[in-house]
N, C-alpha and C positions, 0 to 999 in steps of 0.2 A: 398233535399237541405240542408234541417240539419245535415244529414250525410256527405257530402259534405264540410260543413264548420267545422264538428270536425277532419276530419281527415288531412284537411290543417293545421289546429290548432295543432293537436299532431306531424306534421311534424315539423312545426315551433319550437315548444316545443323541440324535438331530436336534428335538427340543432341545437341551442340555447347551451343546453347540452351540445354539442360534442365541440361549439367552447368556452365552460368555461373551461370544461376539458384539452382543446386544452393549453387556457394561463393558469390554473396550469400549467401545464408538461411543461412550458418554463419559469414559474416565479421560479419555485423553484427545479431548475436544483443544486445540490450541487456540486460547484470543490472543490478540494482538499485544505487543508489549511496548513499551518506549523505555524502558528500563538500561539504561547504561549508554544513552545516546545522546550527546552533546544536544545535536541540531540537523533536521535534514532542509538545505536551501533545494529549490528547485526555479530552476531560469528558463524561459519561454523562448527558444530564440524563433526568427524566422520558421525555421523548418524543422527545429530541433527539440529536444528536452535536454537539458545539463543536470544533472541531482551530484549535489554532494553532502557525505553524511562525515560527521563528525562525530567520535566519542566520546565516554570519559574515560576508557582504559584502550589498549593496543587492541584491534582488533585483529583476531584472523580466521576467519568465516569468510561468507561469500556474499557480494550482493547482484544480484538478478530480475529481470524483468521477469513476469509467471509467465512461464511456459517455457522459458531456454535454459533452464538447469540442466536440463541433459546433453544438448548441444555444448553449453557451455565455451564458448567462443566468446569473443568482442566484438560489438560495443555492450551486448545483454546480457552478459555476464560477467564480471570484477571480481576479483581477489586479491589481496594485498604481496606486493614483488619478492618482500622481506620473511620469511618464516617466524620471526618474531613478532609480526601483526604491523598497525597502521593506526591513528589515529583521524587519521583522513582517509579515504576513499571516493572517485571521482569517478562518475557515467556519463556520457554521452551521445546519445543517437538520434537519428533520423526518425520525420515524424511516421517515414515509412517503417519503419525498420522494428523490430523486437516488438510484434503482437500488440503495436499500440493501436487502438481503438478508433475509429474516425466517427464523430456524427455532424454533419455537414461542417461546421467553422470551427466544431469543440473535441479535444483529441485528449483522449486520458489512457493511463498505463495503471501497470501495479509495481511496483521494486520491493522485491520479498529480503530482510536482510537476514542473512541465516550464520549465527553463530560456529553452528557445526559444520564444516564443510559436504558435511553427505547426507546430515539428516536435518529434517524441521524436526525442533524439541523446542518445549515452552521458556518463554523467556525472549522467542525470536519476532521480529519484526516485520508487517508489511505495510508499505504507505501506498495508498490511491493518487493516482498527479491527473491533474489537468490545465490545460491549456487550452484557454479560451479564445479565440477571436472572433468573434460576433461582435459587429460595431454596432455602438448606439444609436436608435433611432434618431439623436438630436444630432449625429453628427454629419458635418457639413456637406452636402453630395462633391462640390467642385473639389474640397481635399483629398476626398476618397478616391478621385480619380487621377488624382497625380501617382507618376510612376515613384515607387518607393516602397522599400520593406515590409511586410506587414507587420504590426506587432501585437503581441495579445494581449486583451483591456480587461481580462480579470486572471487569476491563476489559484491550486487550492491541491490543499494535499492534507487528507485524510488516513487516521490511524485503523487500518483494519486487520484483517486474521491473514496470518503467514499461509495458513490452511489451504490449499484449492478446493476443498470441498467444501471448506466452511460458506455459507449463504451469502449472499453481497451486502444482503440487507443489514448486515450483522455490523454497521462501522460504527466509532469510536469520533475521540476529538479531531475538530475540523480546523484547518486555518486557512483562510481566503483570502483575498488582495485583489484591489482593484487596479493591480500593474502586471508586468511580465514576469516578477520574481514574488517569490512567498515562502517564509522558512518557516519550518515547525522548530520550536522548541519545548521538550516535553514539562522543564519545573513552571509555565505559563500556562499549561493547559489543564483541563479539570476535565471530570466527566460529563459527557453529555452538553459539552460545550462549544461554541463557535464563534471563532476571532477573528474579527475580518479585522484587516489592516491598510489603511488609507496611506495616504503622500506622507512624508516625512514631517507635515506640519501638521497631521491631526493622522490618531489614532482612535477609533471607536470598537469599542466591544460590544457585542450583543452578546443576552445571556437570555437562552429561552430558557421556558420556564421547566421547570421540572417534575415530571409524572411519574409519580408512583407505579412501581410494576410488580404483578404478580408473581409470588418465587414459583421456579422451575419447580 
């Protein structure tokens, strides 16, 4: 009988566990934030990415590509020189280099900005980058074969979850370019929204439409 009533007990006990664990992992779901962030540009070079993030107060957090926080080294990892923080912070790596992605011509990252130096907590940032180089089907074969730099014909950097855990499918506002450079700035953007941005003599926005979702 007394066996009997400890092992109810320690079932209790497990349930119990599993449904505390359960409302962590839904109380502190992190989405992404743009909150206190001037501007992230990002430049496409040849073989590179360059991102630089700009705020509206001093920073001094970390910013990093996903997955070298622990490494922590350069060029996939930044922190500002000053203990006082930065209002600027500057990346730049290879397109080998810091767990960027390759799918044949199109190469994207993630750069998580993290307020706290050791931990993700809400309020922190991560953007999606890509770089494109897929050339247009209308473009010319005989240019395409001259020796010379490549460059990327569209680029795009999305707001998503600081999180690793969080789903990919889970992103935020989008800003796209049909050049080598593309900045997000967050008082331009709205939800659920995507800004492409042409030549300096015509800008077009698209606004898809907006669908009702069912609450969680």
């Amino acid at each position: 009988m007394l066996l009997a009533v400890y092992a109810t007990d320690n079932k209790k006990q497990q349930q119990n566990q599993e449904i505390w664990e359960q409302d962590l992992s839904d109380t502190f779901k992190i989405e992404g934030s743009d909150q206190g962030i001037q501007k992230v540009n990002l430049k496409c070079g040849a073989n590179s990415m360059n991102v630089m993030l700009e705020t509206e107060k001093p920073f001094t957090g970390v910013m990093y590509t996903r997955g070298s926080f622990y490494k922590q080294t350069a060029p996939c990892f930044m922190k500002p020189n000053d203990n006082q923080g930065t209002r600027t912070l500057e990346m730049n790596f290879q397109l080998d280099q810091c767990q960027t992605l390759k799918d044949g011509e199109l190469y994207s990252n993630i750069v998580v900005i993290q307020n706290d130096p050791e931990l993700i907590t809400p309020g922190d940032s991560a953007f999606s980058l890509e770089c494109d180089f897929r050339q247009p089907r209308s473009l010319d074969v005989e240019a395409s074969m001259q020796t010379r730099d490549r460059v990327a014909t569209k680029s795009k950097i999305t707001l998503t979850s600081p999180d690793p855990a969080a789903p990919m499918d889970n992103l935020h506002n989008s800003v796209f370019s049909n050049s080598d450079t593309v900045e997000y700035i967050p008082k331009f953007s709205k939800p659920n929204e995507t800004i492409r941005l042409g030549t300096v003599e015509e800008v077009t926005i698209d606004l898809p439409l907006v669908h009702e979702r069912d609450e969680l």
